[in-house]
C-alpha positions in Angstrom: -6.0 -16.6 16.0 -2.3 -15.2 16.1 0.1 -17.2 17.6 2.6 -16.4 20.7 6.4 -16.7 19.8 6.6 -19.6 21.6 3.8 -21.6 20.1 5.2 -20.5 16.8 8.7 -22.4 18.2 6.5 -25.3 19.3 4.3 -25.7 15.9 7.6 -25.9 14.2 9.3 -27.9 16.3 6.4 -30.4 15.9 6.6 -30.3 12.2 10.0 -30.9 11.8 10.2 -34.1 14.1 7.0 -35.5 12.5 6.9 -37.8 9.8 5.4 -35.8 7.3 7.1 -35.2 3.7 10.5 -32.8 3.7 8.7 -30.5 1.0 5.4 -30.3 3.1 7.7 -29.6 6.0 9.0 -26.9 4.1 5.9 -25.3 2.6 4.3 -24.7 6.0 7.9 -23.0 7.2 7.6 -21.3 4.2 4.3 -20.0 4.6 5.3 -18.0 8.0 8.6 -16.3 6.7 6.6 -15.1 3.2 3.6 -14.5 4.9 1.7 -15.6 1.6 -1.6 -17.2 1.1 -1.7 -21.0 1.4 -2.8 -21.1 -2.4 -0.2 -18.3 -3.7 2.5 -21.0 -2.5 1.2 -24.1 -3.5 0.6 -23.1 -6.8 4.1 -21.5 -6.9 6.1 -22.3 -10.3 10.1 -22.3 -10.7 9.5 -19.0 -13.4 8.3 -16.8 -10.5 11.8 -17.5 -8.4 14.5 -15.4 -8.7 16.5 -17.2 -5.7 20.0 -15.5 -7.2 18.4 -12.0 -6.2 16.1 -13.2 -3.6 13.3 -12.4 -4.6 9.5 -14.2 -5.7 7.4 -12.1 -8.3 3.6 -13.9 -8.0 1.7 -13.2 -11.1 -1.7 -11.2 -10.6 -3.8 -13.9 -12.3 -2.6 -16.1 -8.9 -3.0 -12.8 -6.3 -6.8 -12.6 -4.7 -6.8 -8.7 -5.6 -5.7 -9.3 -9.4 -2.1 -7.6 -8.6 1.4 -8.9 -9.0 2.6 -9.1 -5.3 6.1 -8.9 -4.6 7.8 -10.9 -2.2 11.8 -10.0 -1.0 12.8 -13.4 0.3 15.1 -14.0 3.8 18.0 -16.2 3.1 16.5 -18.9 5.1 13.3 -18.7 2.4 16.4 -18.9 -0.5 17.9 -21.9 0.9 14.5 -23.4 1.3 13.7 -23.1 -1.8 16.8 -24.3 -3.1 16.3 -27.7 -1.5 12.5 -27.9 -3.1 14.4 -27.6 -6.0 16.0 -30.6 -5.8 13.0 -32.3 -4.6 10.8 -31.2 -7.3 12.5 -33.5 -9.7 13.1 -31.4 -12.6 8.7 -30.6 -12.1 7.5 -26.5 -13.0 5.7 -27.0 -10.0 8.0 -25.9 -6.6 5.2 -28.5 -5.1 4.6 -30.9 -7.9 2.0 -33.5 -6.9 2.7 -37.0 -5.8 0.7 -38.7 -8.8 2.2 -36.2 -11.2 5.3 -33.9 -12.2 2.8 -32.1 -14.3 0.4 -30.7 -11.5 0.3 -29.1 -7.9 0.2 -30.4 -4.7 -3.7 -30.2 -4.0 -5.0 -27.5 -1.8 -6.0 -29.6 0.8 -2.5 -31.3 1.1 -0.9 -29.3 4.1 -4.4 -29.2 5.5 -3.9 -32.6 6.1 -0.3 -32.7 6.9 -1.2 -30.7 9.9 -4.3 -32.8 11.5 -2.4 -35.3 11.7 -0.1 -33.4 14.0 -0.5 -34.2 17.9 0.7 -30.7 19.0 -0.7 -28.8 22.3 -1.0 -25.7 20.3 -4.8 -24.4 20.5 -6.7 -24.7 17.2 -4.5 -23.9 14.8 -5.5 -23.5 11.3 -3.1 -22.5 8.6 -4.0 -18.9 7.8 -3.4 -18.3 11.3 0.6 -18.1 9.9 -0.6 -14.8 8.5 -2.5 -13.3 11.4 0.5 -14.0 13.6 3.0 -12.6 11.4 1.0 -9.2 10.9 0.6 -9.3 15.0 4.0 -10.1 15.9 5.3 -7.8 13.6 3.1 -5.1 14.7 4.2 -5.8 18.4 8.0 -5.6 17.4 6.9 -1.8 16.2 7.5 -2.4 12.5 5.9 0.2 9.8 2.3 -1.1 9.4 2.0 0.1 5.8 5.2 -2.6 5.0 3.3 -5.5 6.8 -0.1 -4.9 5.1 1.9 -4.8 1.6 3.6 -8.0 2.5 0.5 -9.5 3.2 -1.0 -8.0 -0.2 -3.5 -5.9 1.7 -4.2 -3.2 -0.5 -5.7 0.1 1.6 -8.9 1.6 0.4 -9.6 5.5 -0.2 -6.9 8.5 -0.8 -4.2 6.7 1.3 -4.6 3.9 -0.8 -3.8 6.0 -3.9 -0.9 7.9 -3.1 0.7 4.8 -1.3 1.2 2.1 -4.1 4.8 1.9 -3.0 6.3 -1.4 -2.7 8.4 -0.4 0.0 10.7 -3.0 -1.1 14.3 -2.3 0.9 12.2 -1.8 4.0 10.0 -5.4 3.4 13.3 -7.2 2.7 15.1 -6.0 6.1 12.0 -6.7 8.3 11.5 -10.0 6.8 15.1 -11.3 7.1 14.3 -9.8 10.8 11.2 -11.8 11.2 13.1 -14.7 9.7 16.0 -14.6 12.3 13.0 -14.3 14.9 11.2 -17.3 14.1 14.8 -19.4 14.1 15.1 -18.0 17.4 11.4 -19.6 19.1 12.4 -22.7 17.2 15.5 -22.4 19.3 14.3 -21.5 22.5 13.3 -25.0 22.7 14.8 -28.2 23.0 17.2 -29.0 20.3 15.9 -30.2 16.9 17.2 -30.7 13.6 15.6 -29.3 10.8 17.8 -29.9 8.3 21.1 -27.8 7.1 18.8 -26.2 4.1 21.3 -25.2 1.2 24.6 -23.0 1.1 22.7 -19.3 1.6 21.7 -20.2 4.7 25.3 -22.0 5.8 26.8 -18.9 4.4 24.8 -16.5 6.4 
């Protein structure tokens, strides 16, 4: 199920007022601006961040398809991610475990974080983030072969083989685009803080 702009503005709305952790809060925003896998960011370590160029290189041995994937980040996602880092207490992990420096968050974690949500927003599940990225980006007339890579959708047959580009310039615009257009449903609502992030995002 794919999301309407303003259910995505009310879903994050809900998070951030609830009373849910500030990294889980985090993660799930996170997971609509990347447009990654719920496991690819969990499982995220500090070595795969390259936050002074904006970029997040995931490793294939993490990827569903055994490829690296490439992922340009928006400044909100930097400054994001610069505030995990100083929650992650010194951890590899940019989600290190409450029991444990040394491990993950466990899959199930934001799973959780969002049942216990009272939010009038249909049945959302969390890989619904991804189906309403690719339709809202698709809607806003953006190239579909740059939202399938993003989403590390690799096509099948002859096309598939001559188009291995990463497309990388034209990923990073339209996902400080979608960025922008998420901040703007979270907007469109009542007022709500969600927290100043780190100095990309201020200096933006």
């Amino acid at each position: 199920m794919a999301l309407s702009p303003e259910e995505v503005g009310r879903l994050l709305r809900g998070i951030y007022q609830s009373g849910m952790k500030r990294a889980h809060k985090l993660a799930l925003h996170l997971l609509i601006l990347c447009m990654v896998r719920k496991t690819e960011l969990v499982h995220a370590r500090w070595e795969e961040l390259d936050l002074e160029n904006a970029e997040w290189c995931i490793p294939m041995e993490r990827m569903k398809k055994d490829r690296p994937h490439f992922v340009p980040l928006s400044r909100q996602a930097v400054a994001m991610f610069e505030e995990l880092k100083g929650l992650a207490g010194g951890s590899q992990w940019v989600f290190p475990s409450r029991s444990s420096l040394y491990q993950p968050i466990s899959q199930s974690t934001l799973n959780v974080a969002v049942r216990a949500l009272e939010l009038d927003v249909r049945d959302f599940v969390i890989h619904d983030f991804r189906r309403t990225a690719s339709t809202l980006l698709h809607e806003a007339g953006f190239n579909s072969d740059w939202i399938e890579k993003s989403l590390a959708h690799e096509q099948k047959g002859i096309r598939g083989v001559y188009n291995r580009a990463q497309y990388a310039e034209q990923r990073r615009d339209m996902l400080q685009w979608w960025a922008d257009f998420v901040d703007n449903q979270i907007d469109e609502g009542r007022k709500v803080i969600i927290g100043r992030f780190g100095k990309t995002y201020q200096a933006a």
